[in-house]
N, C-alpha and C positions, 0 to 999 in steps of 0.2 A: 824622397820621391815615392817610394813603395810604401810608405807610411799616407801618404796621398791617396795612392792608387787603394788602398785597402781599407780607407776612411770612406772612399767614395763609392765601394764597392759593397759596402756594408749599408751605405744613405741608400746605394739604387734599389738593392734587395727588398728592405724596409718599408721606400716607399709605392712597393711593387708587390703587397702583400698575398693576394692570391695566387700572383705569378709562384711567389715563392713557397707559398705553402702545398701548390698544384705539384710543383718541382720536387718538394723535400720528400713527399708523403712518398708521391709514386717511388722518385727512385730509390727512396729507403726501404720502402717494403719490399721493390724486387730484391735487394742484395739483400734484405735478411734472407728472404728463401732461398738465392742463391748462394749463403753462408752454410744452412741446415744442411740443402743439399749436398755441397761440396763436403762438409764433413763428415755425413754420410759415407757417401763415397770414400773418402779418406778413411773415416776407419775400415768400412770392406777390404779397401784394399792392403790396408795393412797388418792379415791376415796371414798367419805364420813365420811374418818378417822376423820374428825375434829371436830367431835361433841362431847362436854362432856361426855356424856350420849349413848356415839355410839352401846354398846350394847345392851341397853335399848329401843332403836327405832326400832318401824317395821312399814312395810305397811302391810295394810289389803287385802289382794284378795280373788277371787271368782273362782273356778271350777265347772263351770256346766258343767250339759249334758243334752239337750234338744232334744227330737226327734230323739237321737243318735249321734245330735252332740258334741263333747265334747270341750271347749274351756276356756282359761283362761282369767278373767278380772281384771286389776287393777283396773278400775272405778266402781264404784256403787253409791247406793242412798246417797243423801245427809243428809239422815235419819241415815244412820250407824254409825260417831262418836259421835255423844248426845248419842244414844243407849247403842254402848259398853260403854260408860264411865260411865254413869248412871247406868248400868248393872254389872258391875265388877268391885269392890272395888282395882283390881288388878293394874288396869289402873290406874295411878296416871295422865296423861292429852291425850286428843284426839283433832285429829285437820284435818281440810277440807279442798280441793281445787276443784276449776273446774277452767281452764285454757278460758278464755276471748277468744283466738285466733289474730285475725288481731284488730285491733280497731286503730280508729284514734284516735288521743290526738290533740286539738286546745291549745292554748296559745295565745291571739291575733291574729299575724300574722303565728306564727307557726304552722306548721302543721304538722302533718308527722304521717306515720302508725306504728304502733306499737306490734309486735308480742310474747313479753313476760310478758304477763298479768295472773294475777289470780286472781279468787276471793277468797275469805278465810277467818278464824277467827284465832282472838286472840290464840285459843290451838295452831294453825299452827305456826305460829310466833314464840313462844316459843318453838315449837320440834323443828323447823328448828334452834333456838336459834339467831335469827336476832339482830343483835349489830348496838342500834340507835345511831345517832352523835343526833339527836336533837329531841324533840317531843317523843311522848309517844306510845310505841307500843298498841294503840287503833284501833281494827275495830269496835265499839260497834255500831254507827250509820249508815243508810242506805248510809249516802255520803261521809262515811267516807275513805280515801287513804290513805297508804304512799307509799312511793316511794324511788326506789334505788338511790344512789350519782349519778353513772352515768346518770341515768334519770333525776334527777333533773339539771344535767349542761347541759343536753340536751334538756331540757325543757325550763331551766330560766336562762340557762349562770354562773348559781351558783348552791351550796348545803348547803348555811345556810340563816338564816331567811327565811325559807319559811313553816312554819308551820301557817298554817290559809289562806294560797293561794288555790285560787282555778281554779281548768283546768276541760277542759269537756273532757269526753271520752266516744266517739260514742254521742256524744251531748249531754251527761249528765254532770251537773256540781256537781263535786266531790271536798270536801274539804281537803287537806293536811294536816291530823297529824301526821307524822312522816318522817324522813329520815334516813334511814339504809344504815350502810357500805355494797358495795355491797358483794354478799354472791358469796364463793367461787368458782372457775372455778372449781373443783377438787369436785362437786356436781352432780347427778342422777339428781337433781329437775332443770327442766331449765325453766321454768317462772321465773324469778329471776328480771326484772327490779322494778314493783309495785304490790302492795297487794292491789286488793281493797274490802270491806267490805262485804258477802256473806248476810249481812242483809237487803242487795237491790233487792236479787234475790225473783225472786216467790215464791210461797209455795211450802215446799218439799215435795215428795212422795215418797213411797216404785218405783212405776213404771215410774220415770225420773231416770236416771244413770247418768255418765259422772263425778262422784265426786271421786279425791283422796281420800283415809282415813288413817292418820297415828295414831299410840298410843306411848308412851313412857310409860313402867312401870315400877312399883316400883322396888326398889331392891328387887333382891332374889328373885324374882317371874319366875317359870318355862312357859315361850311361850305354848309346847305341850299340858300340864294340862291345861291353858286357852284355847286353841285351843278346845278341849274337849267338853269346856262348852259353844260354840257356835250355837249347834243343836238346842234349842231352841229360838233363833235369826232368824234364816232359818225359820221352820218350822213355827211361828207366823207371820213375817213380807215378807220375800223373797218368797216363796213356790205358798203363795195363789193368786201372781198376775201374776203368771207364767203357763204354761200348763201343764194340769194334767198329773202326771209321769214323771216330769223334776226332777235335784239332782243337787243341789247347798251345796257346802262346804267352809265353810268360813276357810282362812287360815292366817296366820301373816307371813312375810317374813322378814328378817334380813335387815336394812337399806343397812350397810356394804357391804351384799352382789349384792344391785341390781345391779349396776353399771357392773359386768362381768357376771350376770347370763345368763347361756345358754337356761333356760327354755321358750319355746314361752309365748309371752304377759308377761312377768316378764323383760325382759332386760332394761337397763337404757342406753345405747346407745354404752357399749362395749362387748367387744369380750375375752372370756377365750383363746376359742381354736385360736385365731390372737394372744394373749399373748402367750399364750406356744409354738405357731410356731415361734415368735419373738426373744425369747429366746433361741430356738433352735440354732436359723440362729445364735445368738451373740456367741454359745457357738461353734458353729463348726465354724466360723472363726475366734475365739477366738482359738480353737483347729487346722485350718490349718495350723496357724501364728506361734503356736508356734512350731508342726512339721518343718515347716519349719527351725526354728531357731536351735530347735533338729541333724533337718537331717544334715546344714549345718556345726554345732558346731563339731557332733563326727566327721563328715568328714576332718574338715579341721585342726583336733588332728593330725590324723593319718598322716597331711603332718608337722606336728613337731615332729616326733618319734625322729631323730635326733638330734634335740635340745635337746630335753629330755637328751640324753645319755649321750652328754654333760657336762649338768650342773649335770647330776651323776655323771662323772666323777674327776667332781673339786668340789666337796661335795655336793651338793646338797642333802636334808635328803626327802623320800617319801612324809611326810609330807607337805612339803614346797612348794613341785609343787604340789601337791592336792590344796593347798589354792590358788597360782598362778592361777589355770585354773578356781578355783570357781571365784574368784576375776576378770578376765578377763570376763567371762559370765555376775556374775550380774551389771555388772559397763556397759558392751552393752545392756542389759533387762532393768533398771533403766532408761538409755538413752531415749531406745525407747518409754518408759513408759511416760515420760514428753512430746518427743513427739507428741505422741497419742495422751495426752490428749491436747494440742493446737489444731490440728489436729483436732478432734471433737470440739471445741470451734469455730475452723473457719467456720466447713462444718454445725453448728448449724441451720444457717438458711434454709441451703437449705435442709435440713433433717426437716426442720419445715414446708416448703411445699409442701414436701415428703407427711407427714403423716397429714398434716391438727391440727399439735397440734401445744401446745407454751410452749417448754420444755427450759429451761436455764442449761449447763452445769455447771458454777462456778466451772472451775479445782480445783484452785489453792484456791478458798476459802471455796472450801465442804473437812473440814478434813477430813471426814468419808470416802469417795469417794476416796483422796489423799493417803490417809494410806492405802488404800484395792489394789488400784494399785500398789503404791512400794512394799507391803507384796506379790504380785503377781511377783510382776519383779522378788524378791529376790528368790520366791521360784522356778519360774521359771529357775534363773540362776541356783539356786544349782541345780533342776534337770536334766536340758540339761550337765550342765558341772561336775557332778559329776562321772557317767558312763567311760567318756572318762580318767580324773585325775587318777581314779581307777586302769584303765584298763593300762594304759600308764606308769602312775610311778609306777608300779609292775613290769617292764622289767628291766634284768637286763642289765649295759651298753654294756658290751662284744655283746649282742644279739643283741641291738639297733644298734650299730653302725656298724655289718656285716649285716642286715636287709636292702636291699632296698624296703622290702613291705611296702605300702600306708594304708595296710587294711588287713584284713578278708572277711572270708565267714561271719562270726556273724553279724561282721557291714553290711555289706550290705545286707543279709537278712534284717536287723530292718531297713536300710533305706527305702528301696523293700515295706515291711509290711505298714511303713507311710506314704510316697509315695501312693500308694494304697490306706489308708484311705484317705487323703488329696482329692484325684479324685473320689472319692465315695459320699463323702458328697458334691463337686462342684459340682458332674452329679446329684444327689440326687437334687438339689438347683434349676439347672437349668429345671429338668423335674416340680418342683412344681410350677416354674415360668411359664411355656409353660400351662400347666391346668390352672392355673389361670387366664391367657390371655382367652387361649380360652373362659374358662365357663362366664368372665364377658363380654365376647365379644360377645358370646349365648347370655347372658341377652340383651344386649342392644340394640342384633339386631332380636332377634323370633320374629314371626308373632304374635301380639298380639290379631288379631281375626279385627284389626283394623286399619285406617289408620293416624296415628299423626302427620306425616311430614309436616313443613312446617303449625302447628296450632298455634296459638296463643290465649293462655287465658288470658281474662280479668277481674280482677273483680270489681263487681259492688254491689256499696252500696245500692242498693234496687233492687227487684225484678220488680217497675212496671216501672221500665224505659228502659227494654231490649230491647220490641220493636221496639222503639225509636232511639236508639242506636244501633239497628241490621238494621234498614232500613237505615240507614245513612252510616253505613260502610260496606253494602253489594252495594252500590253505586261506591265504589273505583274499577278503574277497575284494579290493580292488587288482588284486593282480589276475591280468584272464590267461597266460599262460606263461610257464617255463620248461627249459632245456638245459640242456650241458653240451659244451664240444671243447675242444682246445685249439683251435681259431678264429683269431679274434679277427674282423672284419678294419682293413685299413691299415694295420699295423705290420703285416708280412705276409710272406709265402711259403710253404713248407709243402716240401717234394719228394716223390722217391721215386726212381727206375725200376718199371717195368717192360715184361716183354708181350708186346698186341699183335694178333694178327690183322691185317687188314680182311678187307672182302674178299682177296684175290688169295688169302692163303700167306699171302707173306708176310713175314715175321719183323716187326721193327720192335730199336729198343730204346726207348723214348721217357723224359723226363714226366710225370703227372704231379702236380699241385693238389693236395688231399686235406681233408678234416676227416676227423674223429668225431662224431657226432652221438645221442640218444637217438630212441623210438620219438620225440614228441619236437624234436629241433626243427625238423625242414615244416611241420604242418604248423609250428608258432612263428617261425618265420616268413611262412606265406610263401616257399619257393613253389613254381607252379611246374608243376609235373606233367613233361608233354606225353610219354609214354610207361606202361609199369606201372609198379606198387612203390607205397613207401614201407619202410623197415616194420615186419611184424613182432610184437615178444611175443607170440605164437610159433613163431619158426625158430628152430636153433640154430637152423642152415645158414643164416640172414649173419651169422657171424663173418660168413664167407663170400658176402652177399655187396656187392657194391650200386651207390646209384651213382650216373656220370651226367655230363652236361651236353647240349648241343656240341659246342666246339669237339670234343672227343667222338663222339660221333662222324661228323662232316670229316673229322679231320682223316678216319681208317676207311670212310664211304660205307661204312653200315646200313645197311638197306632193313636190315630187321635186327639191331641193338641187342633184341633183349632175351639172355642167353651168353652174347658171347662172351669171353673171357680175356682176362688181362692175369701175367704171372709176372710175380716177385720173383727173379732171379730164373732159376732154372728147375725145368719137373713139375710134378703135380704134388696133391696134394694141400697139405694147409696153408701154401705160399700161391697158390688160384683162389681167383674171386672173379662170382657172376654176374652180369651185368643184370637187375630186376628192376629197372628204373630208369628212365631218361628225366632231367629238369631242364630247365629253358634257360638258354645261357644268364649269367650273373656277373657284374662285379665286384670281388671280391678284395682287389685293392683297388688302388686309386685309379681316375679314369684318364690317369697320364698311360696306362699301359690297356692295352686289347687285354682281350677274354683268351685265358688258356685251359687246353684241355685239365679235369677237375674230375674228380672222384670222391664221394662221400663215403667212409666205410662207417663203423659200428664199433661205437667203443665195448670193450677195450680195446682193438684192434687199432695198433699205430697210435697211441692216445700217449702220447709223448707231449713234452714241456708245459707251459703253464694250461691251468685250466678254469673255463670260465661258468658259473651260470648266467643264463641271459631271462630275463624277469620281464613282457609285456605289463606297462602298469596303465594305469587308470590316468587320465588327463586332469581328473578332477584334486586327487590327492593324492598330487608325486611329493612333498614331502614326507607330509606322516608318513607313505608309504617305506620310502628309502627307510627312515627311522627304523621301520618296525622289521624290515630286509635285517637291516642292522644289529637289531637285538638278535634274529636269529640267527645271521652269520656268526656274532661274539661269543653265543652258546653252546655253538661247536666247536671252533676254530680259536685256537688260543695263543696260535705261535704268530699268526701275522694280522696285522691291524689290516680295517675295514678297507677295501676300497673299491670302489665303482665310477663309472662313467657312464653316459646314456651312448651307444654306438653312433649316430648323429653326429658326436662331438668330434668322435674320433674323426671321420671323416671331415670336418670341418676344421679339426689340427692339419690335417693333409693338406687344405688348400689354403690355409691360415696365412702362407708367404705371398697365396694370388689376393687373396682377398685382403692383406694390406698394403700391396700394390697397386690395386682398383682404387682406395680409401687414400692414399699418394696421389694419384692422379689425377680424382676427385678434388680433393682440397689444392692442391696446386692449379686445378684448372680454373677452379673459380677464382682465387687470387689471381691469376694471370689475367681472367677477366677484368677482374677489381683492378687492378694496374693500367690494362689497355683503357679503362675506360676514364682512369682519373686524366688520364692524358686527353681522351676526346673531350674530356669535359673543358679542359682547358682549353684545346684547339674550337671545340663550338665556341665558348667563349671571345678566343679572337677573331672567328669568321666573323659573329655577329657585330664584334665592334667594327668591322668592316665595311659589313650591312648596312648600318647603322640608321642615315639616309633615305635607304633605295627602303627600308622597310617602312620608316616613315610616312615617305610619297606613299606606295602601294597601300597603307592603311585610310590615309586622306582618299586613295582613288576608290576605296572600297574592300580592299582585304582582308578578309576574314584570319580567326587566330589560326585554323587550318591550313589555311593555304600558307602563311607567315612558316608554319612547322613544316609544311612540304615543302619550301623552298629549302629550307633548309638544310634537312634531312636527306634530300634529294643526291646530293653527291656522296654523302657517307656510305647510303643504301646501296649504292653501285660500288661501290667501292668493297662494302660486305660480301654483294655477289660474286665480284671478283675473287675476293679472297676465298670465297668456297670454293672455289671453280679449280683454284691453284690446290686449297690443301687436301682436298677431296682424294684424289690421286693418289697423295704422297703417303697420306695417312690409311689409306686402304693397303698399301703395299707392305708399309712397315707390318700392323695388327694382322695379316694375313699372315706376314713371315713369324709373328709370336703365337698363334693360334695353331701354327704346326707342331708347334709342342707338344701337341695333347694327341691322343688317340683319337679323342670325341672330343667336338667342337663346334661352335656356332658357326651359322654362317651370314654375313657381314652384306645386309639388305642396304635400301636404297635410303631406307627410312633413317638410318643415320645420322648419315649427311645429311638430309631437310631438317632434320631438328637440330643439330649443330649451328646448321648456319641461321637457320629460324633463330635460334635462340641468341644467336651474337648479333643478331639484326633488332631482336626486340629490347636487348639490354641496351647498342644504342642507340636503337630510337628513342629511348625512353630519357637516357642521359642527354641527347640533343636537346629532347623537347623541354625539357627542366629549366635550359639555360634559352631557348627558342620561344618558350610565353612569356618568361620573365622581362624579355628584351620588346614580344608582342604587344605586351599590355601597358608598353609605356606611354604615355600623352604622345601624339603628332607632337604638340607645338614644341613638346621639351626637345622633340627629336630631331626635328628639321635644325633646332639650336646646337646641334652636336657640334664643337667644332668650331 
């Protein structure tokens, strides 16, 4: 019998060839994207799962509020894990990082810079649970390292026997005891190449920061009750090296979760609300695809009412053709299910440069994944093919066989209705798409108070060689100017506590964001200077000389700036500095955060950690140029290899995660197009064989191919309007709630939606009209013969 039923189910497919190839394409292509996406997802979210002990781990952070500002930090003193651990019997082990930064690593002849370094202890190791191939998870001595497999084949061409080798980093020579597999991509913590031993670093103090702290506790131990008992931590150790009236709260945060938190300073480098958007997109072209396959299925019932009657009338039992039409649906669903899934296997890669990840589908070898799509296929068949089996074999044959109707009002209301959703959630799609261009295209191109174009930074392994190096490359004559500072623009914030008075005399003590800068930085950089001088080498005062920014200004009500004074610490002398300058606010990092008060001083003054020069070059000859930068970096500088970036770039890493969000959304939104439309193409398809007739007569009475197309068309177009009408709304709400993200942001005009919907009204009309002439320009005579 089922041998039957799936001989006859395979002849009706066959001889029903564009039904089924309208069928396969569409719903195949949805559920590949909805595979990509879903695995997407899937790995995001299985981000830090892999730790024994995953519940048990948290980081330790910090919410202050200083001076009213409130802000969250993950780093703090490198005094806080000994403390809590030794402090809380709860904590079964605690463990530290500070992140190294760039460092060179020599080997002999090798060289090369190195950007994911840490320092750390033994506790770390063990929360992180690091799995050595050889050698002993020891940091106990100052020179002591190990190092990840990849690093080691990138160091010595191997990853065994190398425990008691030793390599310098930043010129130090450090011994290797250990080799660990490296630790998983699917990790928050991204220092992941080497650990090197924090017993080399200086002495710690309550007042140096910049340290991770993680704890792992015992079982059964409740996080909030610990949390609890942290006020006196604060209040002995944090409180008294901070300014009077600050509130600092120590908090634990779930391993698990950092990786998607949306809280500022908590994030680990993903995105909640990019996941549930992502999701979205899977599930509504998950949901086009399968209207589609819906809409097509009841429709093209209704042109076998006939047949039906039929095989009523030479026995056929209700039953039987109810299985018939199940059997036919999920045998095309299953189809397109395998499909799909090739279909995303293929398109793997370039959905992996899509999104900047390295996701593997494994159709055919993820049971899991394999069983959830055929249970999908199947129940998708029974639902699309149930309705119509129902509804078709309840006729009795007498009725079927004097019947020349195709259909109902009922059917075609639900197809009207889906129809409808389908074009809702495409214009829905495409308006999120068009905001998101814009807003990353806002970021990339606002005035940032400054001019970057065409900079080139470089950095340099000492501070006393910049001069040297700026006289030599400001010699090139495509380069029209250079500086030196030691921050780099996008990449951080570096601050120290001062005490300001206001206008009124009173005394605050307040965090300021500062560079170190030359005499020739602010006038190559184009900052515009609303009041004051810029830094003279004619003054020697000008050491003690600051220029600040609008915000710092507005912020104390300075009425006449230039003059007053801001101190380091306490008294006069060489810890005051004069204000000789106002600039026009700036941003200096990304423009997810506002403008904060900012001070330029005078190197050497505060001319702490890396340092850069920044080279304006010529548009004509940016390579040679870099080249020739190059030669003269090599001829000073011999301990670290070349490297530069254009500052543009930087900031374009900054928005690197929106702007392959946009490029998601884009290519998703057009496919979803391409899907809703192989569907209308079908559904025109059956309206016209409907038409069929009535188009006929109309072209004997005189109708033109035009009006044939506007008949047509006529109901779909309403049907588009509609659909704007609905997602307009929906889709304004969401991109309004993701555009609060940012400090500075577009804002979401009318013009939108009219091009959204315009543009899903002209894609199709255009797919109508394809299948609307072809049907136009057939002979009357053949037509009236339909039938």
């Amino acid at each position: 019998m089922f041998n039957n039923y799936f001989k006859t189910a395979l002849r009706s497919l066959y001889k029903n060839k564009v039904f089924t190839l309208i069928n396969v394409l569409g719903l195949s292509l949805g559920i590949a994207m909805a595979i990509l996406l879903g695995r997407f997802i899937q790995v995001e979210l299985s981000y830090d799962q892999h730790f024994n002990a995953k519940d048990r781990i948290y980081r330790v952070y910090q919410e202050t509020k200083i001076n009213g500002r409130e802000r969250t930090n993950i780093s703090g003193s490198g005094l806080m894990a000994p403390t809590l651990e030794s402090s809380f019997p709860e904590i079964e082990i605690a463990g530290r990082s500070h992140r190294v930064g760039s460092a060179v690593i020599l080997n002999g002849d090798n060289r090369f810079v190195e950007n994911s370094l840490a320092y750390a202890d033994n506790g770390l190791l063990d929360i992180l649970e690091v799995t050595f191939l050889e050698g002993n998870p020891s940091l106990s001595e100052p020179s002591d390292m190990v190092i990840s497999k990849s690093l080691a084949e990138k160091v010595f061409g191997r990853s065994s026997g190398l425990v008691g080798q030793t390599i310098k980093v930043d010129n130090k020579a450090l011994r290797i005891s250990g080799v660990f597999k490296d630790l998983p991509k699917s990790s928050h913590y991204s220092p992941r190449s080497g650990f090197i031993s924090n017993a080399g670093m200086n002495a710690y103090s309550w007042t140096r920061v910049g340290h991770l702290t993680y704890i792992r506790l015992l079982d059964q131990t409740n996080p909030e009750i610990l949390e609890g008992k942290f006020p006196p931590i604060v209040d002995e150790n944090i409180l008294p090296v901070l300014p009077e009236g600050s509130e600092v709260t120590l908090k634990l945060y779930p391993v698990t979760k950092i990786w998607l938190s949306e809280s500022e300073g908590l994030n680990g480098g993903g995105s909640k609300k990019a996941l549930i958007s992502f999701a979205l997109i899977a599930f509504f072209i998950l949901l086009i695809a399968s209207i589609n396959y819906i809409n097509l299925a009841t429709a093209r019932s209704m042109r076998r009412i006939k047949e039906i009657g039929m095989r009523k009338v030479i026995g056929a039992k209700k039953s039987h053709l109810i299985i018939q039409f199940l059997f036919e649906s999920i045998i095309l669903c299953v189809i397109s299910i395998f499909m799909g899934g090739f279909l995303a296997e293929m398109c793997t890669g370039l959905f992996n440069d899509l999104t900047g990840k390295e996701i593997e589908i494994g159709f055919l070898q993820n049971l899991n994944l394999l069983g959830l799509l055929i249970g999908f296929g199947v129940l998708l068949g029974l639902l699309s093919g149930l309705y119509p089996a129902l509804y078709i074999s309840s006729f009795r044959p007498t009725r079927i066989l004097k019947s020349n109707s195709t259909g109902n009002k009922l059917n075609r209301n639900i197809r009207r209705v889906l129809v409808t959703v389908q074009f809702a959630i495409s214009i829905g799609l495409i308006v999120s798409t068009i905001v998101v261009y814009n807003q990353t295209n806002f970021l990339l191109t606002k005035d940032l108070g400054y001019d970057s174009e065409q900079v080139l930074s470089v950095r340099l392994a000492q501070a006393d060689t910049s001069e040297l190096i700026k006289s030599q490359i400001q010699a090139l004559p495509t380069v029209s100017g250079v500086a030196a500072t030691n921050l780099l623009p996008a990449t951080g914030d570096s601050g120290a506590t001062f005490l300001i008075d206001d206008e009124n005399g009173e005394e605050h003590r307040d965090v300021v964001s500062m560079a170190s800068i030359d005499h020739d930085y602010l006038s190559m950089m184009k900052y515009r200077l609303l009041l004051g001088r810029d830094f003279s080498r004619d003054l020697a005062t000008d050491q003690q000389s600051i220029i600040v920014n609008q915000t710092l200004v507005n912020k104390y009500g300075w009425e006449d700036p230039l003059g007053k004074e801001i101190r380091l610490g306490f008294g006069e002398g060489p810890n005051t500095f004069t204000v000789i300058g106002v600039v026009e606010d700036f941003n200096m990092l990304s423009l997810y955060q506002s403008v904060k008060p900012f001070a330029f001083f005078l190197k050497p003054q505060f001319d702490w950690g890396a340092q850069y020069i920044f080279a304006r070059i010529s548009t004509n000859e940016t390579e040679s140029t870099i080249n020739q930068i190059r030669e003269i970096y090599e001829s000073v500088e011999k301990d670290r290899p070349f490297n530069s970036l254009f500052i543009d770039d930087y900031f374009a890493r900054v928005y690197d995660s929106e702007s392959k969000k946009g490029q998601v959304y884009f290519t998703f939104s057009i496919l979803a197009i391409i899907v809703a439309c192989i569907g209308l193409f079908g559904l025109a398809s059956f309206v016209l064989q409907q038409k069929t007739k009535e188009i006929g007569i109309r072209k004997v009475l005189g109708a033109s191919l035009n009006d044939i197309v506007i008949l047509v068309s006529r109901e779909f177009v309403l049907i588009i309007l509609l659909s704007t009408l609905i997602a307009s709304p929906l889709a304004y709400y969401f991109m309004q709630d993701w555009l609060q993200s940012f400090e500075y942001s577009i804002k979401i005009n009318m013009g939108v939606f009219l091009i959204s919907g315009l543009s899903a009204m002209i894609v199709a009309i255009v797919t109508i009209s394809i299948q609307s002439l072809k049907t136009a320009k057939t002979n009357p005579v053949e037509t009236l013969k339909y039938e």
